[in-house]
N, C-alpha and C positions, 0 to 999 in steps of 0.2 A: 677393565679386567677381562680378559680371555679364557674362556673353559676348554682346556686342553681337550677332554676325555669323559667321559660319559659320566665318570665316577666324581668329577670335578663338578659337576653340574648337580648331581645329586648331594654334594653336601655343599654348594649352595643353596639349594631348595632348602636344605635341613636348617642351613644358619639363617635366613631368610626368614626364614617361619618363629623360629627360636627368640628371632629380634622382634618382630611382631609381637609375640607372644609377650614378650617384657616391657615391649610398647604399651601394651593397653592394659597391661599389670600395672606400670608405675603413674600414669595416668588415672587409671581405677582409684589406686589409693590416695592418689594426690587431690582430688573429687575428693573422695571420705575425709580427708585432715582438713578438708578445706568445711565441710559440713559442721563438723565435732567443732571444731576452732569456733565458725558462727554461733551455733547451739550455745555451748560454753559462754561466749563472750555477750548473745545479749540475755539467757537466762543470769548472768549478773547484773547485767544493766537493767532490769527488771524488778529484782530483789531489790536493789539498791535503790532505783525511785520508790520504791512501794516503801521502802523502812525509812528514809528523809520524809516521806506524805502523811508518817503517821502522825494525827493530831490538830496537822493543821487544817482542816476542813470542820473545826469546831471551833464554836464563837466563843472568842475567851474575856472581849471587853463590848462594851456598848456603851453611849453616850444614852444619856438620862434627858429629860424635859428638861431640867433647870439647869442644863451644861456640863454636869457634873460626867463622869465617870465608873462605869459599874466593871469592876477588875473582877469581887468574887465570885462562883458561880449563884450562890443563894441571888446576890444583888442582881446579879444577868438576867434567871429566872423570872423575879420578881420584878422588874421590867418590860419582860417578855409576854407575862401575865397580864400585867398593866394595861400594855399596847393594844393587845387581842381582846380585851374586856372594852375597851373606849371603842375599838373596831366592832365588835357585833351589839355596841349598845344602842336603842334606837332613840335617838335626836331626832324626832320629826316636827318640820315647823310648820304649821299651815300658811299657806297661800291664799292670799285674797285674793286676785285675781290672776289669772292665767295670761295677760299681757304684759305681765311683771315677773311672772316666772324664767329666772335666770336659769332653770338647766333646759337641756336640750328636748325635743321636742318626740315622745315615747311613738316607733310605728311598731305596730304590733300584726306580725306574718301568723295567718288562720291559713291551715289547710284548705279552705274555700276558692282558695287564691290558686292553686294548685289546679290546671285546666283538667279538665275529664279524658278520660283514654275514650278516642275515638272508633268507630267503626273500622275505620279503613286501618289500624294499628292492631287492631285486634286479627282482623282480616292477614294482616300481613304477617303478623307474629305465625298465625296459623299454617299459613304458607309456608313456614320454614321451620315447621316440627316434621321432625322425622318419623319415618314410620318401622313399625319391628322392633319398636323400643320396648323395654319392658315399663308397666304402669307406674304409677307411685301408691303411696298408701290407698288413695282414694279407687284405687283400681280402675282408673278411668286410662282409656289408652289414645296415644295420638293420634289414629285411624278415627274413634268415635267423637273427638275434639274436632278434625276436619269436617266431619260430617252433622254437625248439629245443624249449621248454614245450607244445609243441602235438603229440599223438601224431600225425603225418599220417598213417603207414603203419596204426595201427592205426583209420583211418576208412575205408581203401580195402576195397573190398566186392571181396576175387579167392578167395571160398572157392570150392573147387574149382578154381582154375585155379593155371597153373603146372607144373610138372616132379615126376611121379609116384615117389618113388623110397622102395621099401618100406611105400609109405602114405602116406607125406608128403610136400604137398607144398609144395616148395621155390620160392617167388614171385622174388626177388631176390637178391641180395649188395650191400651200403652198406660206403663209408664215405667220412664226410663227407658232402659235397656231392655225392661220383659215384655213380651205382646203376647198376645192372644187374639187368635184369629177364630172366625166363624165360619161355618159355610151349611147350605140345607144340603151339602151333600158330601163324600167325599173325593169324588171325583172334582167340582168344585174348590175342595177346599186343596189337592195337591196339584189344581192349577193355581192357585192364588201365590202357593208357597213357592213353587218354582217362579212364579212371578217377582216376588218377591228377592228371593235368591239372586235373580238377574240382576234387580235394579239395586240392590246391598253393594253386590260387588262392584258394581259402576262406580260405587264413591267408596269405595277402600275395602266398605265391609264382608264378612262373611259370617254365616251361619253357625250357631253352635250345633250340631247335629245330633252330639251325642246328648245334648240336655232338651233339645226339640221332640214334643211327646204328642199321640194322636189321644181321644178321646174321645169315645160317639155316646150318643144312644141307641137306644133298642129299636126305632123306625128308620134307620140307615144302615142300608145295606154295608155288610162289614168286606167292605174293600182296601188293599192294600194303599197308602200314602207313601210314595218316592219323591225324595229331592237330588237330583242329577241321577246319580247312580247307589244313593243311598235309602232304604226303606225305613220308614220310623218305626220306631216301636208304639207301640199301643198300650195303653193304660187305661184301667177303672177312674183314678183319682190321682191326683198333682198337687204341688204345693206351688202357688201363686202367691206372690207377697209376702209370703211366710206363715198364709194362712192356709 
């Protein structure tokens, strides 16, 4: 075919388009007749197994101990009954000896049997919690899980510091997660805490700051306490332990 003239070619384009257009129309709908047609044909075939199935999934005869035959249901029933009464009725014989005992030979699995979780499993588990997670109920967090295995306190450099008492001296009181630090001074006691601070976040941790509280008495000079670039507040009295 030869397009004379400009105007030739434009109602090509036009009939072009037009055949297209009824292309993917007859096409379309032939997809849908062919959908409806399936749908139809096995939503019958569905009905129609399910209405043949009714009934026969219930037992209508049984064969009796003495050969006979049970057709009604009272007689089925009562069969039924029979069976399950001889089944959970206990017949127990005693055994004289255990080297005549025809049944099989009872092994009984104890949890005992079950090895112990190792060091190096726990180690390794630990290894691959992540961190920045949020806790679970126990409010215990990944960071403080990694960190049990880790001596923190015995990396804090406070020999000599702390509360003198017969020679010894006494840095803190722990437990858990709360400490309580000492010092005869305060100068003292906000090097221990910066010390402290350092070697925390060496193994994940960090400071609560805003729950970190000072408390002196009246033969200490009332000097300020800084951890990095933070001042603590000062207090009369605190609640430790919940006491």
């Amino acid at each position: 075919m030869v397009l004379q003239t400009s105007d030739d070619a434009e109602a090509f384009r036009r009939l072009n388009r037009q055949i297209s257009r009824s292309l993917r129309r007859d096409i379309r709908n032939f997809n849908t007749n062919c959908i409806k047609e399936a749908i139809e044909r096995n939503k019958g075939s569905k009905v129609f197994a399910r209405d043949v199935s009714v009934g026969q999934s219930q037992l209508t005869k049984r064969k009796t101990v003495d050969g006979n035959i049970a057709s009604t249901k009272a007689e089925v029933l009562r069969e039924i009954e029979n069976f399950y009464e001889q089944l959970y009725t206990s017949i127990a014989i005693p055994v004289s000896s255990s080297a005549v005992d025809p049944r099989a030979k009872l092994t009984r699995h104890f949890t005992e049997d079950i090895p112990d979780i190792s060091l190096y499993e726990i180690r390794m588990a630990l290894k691959q919690l992540k961190n920045n997670k949020a806790p679970g109920e126990d409010e215990i967090t990944s960071e403080l899980l990694q960190a049990v295995g880790t001596p923190v306190l015995k990396l804090l450099e406070w020999d000599g510091l702390g509360i003198n008492i017969n020679g010894e001296y006494i840095t803190h009181l722990r437990f858990a997660d709360d400490i309580v630090v000492m010092a005869e001074s305060l100068e003292d006691l906000g090097a221990m805490l910066e010390d402290f601070n350092r070697v925390s976040q060496q193994v994940g941790l960090w400071m609560n700051i805003d729950k970190t509280k000072v408390m002196s008495n009246a033969h200490v000079a009332p000097t300020p306490v800084s951890v990095g670039s933070s001042i603590l507040e000062k207090v009369d009295k605190y609640v430790y332990l919940g006491l």
